[in-house]
Backbone as CSV, one residue per row, in Angstrom:
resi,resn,N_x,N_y,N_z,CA_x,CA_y,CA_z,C_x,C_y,C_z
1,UNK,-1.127,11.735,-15.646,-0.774,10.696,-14.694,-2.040,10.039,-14.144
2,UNK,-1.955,8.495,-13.780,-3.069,8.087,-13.049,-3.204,8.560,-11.726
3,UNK,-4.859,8.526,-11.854,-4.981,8.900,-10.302,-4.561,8.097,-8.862
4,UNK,-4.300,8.886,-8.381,-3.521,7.863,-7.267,-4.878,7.710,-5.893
5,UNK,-5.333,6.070,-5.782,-5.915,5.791,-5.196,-6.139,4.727,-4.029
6,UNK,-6.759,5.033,-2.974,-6.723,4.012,-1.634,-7.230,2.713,-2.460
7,UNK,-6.397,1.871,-2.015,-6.394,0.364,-2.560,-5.315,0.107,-3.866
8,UNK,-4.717,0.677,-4.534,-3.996,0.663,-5.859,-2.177,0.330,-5.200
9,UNK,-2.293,-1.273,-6.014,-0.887,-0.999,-5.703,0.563,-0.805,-6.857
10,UNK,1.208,-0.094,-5.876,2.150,0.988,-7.077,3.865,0.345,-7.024
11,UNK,4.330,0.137,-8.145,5.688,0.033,-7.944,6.147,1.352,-8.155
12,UNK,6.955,1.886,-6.779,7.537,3.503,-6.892,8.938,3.276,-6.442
13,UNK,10.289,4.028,-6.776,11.503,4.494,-6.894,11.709,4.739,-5.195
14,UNK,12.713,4.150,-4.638,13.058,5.010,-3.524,14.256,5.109,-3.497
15,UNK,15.302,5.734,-2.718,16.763,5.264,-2.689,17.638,4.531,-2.620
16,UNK,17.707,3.886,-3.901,18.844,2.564,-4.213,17.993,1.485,-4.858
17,UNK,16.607,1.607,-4.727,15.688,0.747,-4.991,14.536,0.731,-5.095
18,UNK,13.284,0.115,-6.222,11.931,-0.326,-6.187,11.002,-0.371,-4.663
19,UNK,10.477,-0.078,-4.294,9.394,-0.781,-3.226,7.769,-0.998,-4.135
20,UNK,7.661,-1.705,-3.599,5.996,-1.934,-3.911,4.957,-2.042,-2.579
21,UNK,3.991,-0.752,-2.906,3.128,-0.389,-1.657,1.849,-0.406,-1.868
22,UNK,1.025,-0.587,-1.034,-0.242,-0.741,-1.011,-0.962,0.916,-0.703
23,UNK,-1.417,1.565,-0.814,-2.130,3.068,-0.638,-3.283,2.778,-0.093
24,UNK,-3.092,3.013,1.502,-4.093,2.670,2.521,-4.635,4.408,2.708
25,UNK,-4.005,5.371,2.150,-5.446,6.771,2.748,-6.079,7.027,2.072
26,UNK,-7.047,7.755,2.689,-8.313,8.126,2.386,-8.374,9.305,0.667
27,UNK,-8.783,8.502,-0.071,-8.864,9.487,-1.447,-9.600,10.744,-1.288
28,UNK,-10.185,11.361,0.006,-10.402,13.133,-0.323,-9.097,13.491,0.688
29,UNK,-8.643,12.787,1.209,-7.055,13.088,2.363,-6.497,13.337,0.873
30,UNK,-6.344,12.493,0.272,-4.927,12.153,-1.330,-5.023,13.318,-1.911
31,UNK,-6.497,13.926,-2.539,-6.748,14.700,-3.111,-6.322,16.389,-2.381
32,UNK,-7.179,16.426,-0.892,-6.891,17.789,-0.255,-5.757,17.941,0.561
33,UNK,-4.812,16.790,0.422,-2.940,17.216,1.132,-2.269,16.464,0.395
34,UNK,-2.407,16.279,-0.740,-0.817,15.649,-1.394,0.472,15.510,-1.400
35,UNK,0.692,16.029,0.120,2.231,16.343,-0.111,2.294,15.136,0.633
36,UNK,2.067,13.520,0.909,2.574,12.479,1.269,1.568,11.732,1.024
37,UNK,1.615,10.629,0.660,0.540,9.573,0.217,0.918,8.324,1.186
38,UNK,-0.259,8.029,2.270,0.393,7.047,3.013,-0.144,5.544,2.743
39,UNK,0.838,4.605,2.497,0.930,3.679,1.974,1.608,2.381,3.194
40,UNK,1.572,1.294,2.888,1.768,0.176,3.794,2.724,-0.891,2.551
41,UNK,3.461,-1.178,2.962,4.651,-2.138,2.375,4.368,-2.983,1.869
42,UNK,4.319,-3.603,1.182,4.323,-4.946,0.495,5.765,-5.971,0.132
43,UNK,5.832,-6.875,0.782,6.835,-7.805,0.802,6.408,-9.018,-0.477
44,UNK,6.799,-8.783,-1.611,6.607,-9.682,-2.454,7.473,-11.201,-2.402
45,UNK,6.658,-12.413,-1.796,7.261,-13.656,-1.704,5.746,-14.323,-2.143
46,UNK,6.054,-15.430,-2.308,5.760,-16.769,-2.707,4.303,-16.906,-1.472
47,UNK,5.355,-17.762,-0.296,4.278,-18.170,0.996,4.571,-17.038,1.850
48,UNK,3.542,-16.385,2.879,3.326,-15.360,3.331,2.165,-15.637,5.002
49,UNK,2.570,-15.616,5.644,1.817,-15.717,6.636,0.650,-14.957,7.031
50,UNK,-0.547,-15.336,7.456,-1.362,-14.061,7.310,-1.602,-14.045,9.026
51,UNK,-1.279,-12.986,9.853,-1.736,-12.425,10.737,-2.219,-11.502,11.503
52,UNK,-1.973,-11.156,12.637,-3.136,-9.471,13.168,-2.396,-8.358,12.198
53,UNK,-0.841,-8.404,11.818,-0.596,-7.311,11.597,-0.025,-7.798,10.165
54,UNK,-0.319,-8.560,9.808,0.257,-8.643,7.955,-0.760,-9.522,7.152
55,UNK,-1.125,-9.135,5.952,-2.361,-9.527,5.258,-1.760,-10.294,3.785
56,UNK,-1.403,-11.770,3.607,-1.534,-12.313,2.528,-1.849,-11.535,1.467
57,UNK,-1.356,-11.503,-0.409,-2.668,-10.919,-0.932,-2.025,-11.393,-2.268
58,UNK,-2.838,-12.130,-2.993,-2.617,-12.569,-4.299,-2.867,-12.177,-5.728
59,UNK,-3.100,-10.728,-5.632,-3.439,-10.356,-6.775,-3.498,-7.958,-6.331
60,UNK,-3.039,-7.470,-6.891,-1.776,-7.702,-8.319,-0.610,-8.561,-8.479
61,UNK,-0.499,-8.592,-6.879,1.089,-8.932,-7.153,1.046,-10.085,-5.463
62,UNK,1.876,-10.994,-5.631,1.447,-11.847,-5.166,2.720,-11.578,-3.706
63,UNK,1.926,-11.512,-2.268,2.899,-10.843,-1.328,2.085,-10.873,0.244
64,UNK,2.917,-10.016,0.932,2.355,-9.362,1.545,2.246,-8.309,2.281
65,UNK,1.354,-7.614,3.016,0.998,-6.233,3.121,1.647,-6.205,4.653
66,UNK,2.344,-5.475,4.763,3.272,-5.441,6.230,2.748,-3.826,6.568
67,UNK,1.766,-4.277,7.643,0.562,-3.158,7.994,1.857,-2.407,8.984
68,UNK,2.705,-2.643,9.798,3.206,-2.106,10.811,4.592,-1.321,9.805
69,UNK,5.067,-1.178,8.623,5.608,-0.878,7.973,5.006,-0.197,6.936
70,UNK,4.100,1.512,7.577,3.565,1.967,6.691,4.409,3.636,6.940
71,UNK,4.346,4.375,5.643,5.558,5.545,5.338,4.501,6.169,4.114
72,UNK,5.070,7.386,4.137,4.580,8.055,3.371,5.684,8.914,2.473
73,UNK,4.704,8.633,0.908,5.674,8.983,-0.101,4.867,9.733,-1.018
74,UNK,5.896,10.716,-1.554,5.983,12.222,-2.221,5.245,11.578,-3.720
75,UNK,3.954,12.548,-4.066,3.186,11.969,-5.551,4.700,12.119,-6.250
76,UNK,5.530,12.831,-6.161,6.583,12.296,-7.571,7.284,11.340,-7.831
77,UNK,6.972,10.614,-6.299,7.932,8.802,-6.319,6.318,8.489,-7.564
78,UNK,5.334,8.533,-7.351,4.079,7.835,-8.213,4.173,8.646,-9.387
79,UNK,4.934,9.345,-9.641,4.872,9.743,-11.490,5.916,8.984,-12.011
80,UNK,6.766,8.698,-11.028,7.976,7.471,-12.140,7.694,6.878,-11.370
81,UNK,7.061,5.938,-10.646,6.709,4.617,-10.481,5.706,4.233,-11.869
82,UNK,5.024,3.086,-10.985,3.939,2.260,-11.891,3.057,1.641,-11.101
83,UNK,1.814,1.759,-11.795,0.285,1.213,-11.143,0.451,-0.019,-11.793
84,UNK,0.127,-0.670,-10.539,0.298,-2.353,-10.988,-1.113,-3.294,-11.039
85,UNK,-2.316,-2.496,-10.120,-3.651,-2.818,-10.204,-4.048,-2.578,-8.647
86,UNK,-5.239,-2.962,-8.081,-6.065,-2.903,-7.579,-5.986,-3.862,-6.309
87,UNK,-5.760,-4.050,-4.891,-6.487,-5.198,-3.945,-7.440,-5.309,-3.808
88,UNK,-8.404,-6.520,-3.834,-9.865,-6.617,-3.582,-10.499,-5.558,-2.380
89,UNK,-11.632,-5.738,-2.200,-12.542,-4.809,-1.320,-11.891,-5.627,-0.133
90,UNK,-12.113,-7.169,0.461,-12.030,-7.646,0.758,-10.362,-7.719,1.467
91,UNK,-9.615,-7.893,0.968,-8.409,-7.406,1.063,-7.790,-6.430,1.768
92,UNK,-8.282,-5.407,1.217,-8.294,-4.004,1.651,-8.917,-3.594,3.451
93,UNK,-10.138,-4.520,3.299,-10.811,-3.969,4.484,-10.117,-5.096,5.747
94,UNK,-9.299,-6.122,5.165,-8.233,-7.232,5.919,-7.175,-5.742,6.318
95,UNK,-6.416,-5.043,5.512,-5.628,-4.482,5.466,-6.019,-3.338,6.560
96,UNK,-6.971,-2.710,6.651,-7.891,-1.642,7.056,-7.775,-2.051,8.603
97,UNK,-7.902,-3.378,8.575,-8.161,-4.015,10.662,-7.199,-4.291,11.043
98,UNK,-5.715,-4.614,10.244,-4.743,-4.846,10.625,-3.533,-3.581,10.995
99,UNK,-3.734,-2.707,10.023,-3.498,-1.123,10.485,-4.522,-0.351,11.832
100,UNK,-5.614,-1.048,11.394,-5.917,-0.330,13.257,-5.312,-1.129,14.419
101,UNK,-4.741,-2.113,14.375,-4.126,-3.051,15.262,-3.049,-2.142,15.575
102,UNK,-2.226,-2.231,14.567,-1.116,-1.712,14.846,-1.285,-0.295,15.741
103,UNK,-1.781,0.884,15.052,-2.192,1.433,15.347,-2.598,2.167,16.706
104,UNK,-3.290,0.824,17.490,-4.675,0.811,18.841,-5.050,1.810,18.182
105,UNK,-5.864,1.617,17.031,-7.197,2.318,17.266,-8.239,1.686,17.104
């Protein structure tokens, strides 16, 4: 299986339906507690508003990252899901300030 990594976004299985998520933790967290991989939502549309708490993002998949709608899911939703590619650095570290918003931290 691919490795499952902060920034990679995954189409994974949930009940009744697909989600597609962005994997916002920390890859030695992923590696030394696997039993939940925490991830942030992705709303796949067209036009997408970008603000404090949701991040535009056009590539893998064209959407956006709904920072206040983040859950954590079991590596076996990511063995029958699918790696769809990568968000920029850039992206990511958009994603990174908008989860501490939410957050207050």
């Amino acid at each position: 299986m691919t490795e499952i990594q902060r920034g990679a976004v995954w189409r994974v299985p949930t009940v009744g339906r697909e989600r597609t998520v962005l994997v916002i933790e920390n890859n030695a967290v992923i590696r030394l507690h696997p039993g939940g991989i925490i991830c942030a939502v992705i709303q796949e549309a067209e036009d997408a508003r970008d603000t404090l708490v949701t991040v535009p993002i056009e590539h893998p998949v064209r959407g956006v990252v709904m920072a206040p709608d983040i859950a954590a899911f079991r590596p076996r939703r990511f063995e029958e899901g699918k790696l769809l590619g990568y968000v920029s650095a850039e992206d990511l570290e958009r994603v990174s300030r908008a989860v501490r918003a939410v957050l207050d931290l």
